[in-house]
N, C-alpha and C positions, 0 to 999 in steps of 0.2 A: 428469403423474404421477397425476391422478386419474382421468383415461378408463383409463391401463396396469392401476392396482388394481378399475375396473369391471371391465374386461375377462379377467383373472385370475378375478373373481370369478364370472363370467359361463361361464366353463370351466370351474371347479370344481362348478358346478354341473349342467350340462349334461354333465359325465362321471358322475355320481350318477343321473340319469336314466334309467330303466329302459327302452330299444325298445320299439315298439309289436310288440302282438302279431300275427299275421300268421295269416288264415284258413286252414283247412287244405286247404279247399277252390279257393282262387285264389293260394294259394304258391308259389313253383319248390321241389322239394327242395333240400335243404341241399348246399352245395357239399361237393364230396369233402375229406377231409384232406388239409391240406396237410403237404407236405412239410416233417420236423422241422429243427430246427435242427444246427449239429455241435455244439452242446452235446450232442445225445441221440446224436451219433454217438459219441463219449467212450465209451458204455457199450456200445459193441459190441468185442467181439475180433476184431482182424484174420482173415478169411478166408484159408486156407492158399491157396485155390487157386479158381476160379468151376467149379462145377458146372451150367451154364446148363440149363433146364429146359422147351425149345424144341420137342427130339425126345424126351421121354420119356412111355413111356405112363403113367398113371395106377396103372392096376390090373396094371400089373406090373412096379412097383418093388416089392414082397414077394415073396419064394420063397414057395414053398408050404409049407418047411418055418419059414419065419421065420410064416406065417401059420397053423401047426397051432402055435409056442410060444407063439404070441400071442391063443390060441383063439378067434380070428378064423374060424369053418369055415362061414359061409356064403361061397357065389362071390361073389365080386366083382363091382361092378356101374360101371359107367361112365356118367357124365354131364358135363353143363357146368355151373358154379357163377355162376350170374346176380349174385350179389354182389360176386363178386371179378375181374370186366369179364369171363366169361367162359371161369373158369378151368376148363382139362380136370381135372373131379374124377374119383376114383371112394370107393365107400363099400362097408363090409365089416362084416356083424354077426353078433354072436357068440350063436350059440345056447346055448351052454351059462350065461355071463355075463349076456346079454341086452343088453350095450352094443352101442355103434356106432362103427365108426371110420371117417374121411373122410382122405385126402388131395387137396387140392388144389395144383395149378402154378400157382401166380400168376407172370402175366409179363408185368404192367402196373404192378406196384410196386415196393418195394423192402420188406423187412422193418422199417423204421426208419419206417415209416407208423404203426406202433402205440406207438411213445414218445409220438407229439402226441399235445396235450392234447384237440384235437379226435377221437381214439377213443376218449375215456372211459371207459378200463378199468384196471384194478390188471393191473401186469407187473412178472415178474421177468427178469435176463438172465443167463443162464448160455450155456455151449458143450456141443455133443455134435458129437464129432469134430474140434474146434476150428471150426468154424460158430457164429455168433451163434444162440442158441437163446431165443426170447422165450417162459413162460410166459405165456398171458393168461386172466385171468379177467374175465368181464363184469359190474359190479355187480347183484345181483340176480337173475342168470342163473346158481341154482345145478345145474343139469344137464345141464353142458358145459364142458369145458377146452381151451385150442388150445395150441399150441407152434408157435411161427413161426420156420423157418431159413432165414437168410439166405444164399443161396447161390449169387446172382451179383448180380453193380449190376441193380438192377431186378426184380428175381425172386427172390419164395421161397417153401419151401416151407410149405405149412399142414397141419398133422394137427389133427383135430377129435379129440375122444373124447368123447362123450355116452351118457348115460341112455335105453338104448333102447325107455325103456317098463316095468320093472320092479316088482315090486308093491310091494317097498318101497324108497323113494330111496335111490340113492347117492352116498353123502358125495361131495363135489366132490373130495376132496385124493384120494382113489381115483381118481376121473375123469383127474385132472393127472397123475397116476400112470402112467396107462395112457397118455394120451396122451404123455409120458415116451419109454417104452416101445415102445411104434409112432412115434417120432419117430425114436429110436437106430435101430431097424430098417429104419426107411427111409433115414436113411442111411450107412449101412452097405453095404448093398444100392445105393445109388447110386454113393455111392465105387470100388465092387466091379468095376463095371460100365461105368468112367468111365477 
């Protein structure tokens, strides 16, 4: 009885114990988030239908007319998003605003990568077009908002909307706004076309 109450004693202590710190110079990076639990699947609304996002170009899921109401009037520009394994992005700024908008195809995750606790970010979950639609904001990170739809097992969609340099900041709930807004229109425009 008295080694079981060491030994209790001995693990409550040693879960109080803080890890060592790890140089930053001889560290691996931090493993990717893992996949959430279905507790965090709970707060998603069923998907009408998978929208897979395999064959779709970037920079022309917007009409031109959906990108003159969104006064988005610089050309679109096309790249790969090294953060999110690779995703075919493109990005779209608006001269008269001065923001930026981003879509990226993620199709190494699933949307439910940003409930863990491991992406430490404040999110909210609502739907556009009954698609799982994650608000996220980054602590600290006030200029930039994403909206992440989940739009197949594995893949979704991300719109960025940031601060493209402006002289004076713009309020984040703006930013979320827009990004909102270029979320609804992207898919809309997928749906459309699907």
């Amino acid at each position: 009885m008295r080694t079981t109450g060491l030994l209790i004693v001995v693990l409550a202590l040693a879960g109080c114990t803080a890890p060592p710190e790890q140089s930053s110079l001889t560290s691996a990076p931090p493993p990717p988030p893992s996949p959430t639990t279905s507790s965090a699947q709970m707060d998603f609304p069923q998907r009408p239908r998978a929208v897979p996002l395999d064959t779709v170009e970037p920079c022309g899921i917007l009409s031109p007319d959906q990108l003159t109401s969104l006064s988005l009037d610089n050309p679109p520009s096309a790249y790969v998003e090294p953060s999110f394994g690779g995703a075919r992005a493109c990005t779209i700024r608006s001269t008269t605003s001065g923001n930026v908008a981003r879509l990226a195809l993620v199709t190494v995750s699933g949307a439910d990568v940003w409930l863990s606790e491991n992406a430490q970010v404040d999110y909210t979950v609502s739907a556009i077009e009954g698609f799982a639609a994650i608000t996220v904001r980054t602590p600290d990170v006030n200029d930039v908002c994403n909206v992440e739809i989940d739009v197949a097992d594995g893949q979704f969609l991300d719109v960025m909307f940031r601060d493209g340099g402006n002289s004076s900041a713009v309020q984040q709930d703006h930013l979320c706004l827009g990004a909102q807004r270029v979320a609804e229109a992207a898919m809309a425009s997928l749906l459309q076309k699907r």
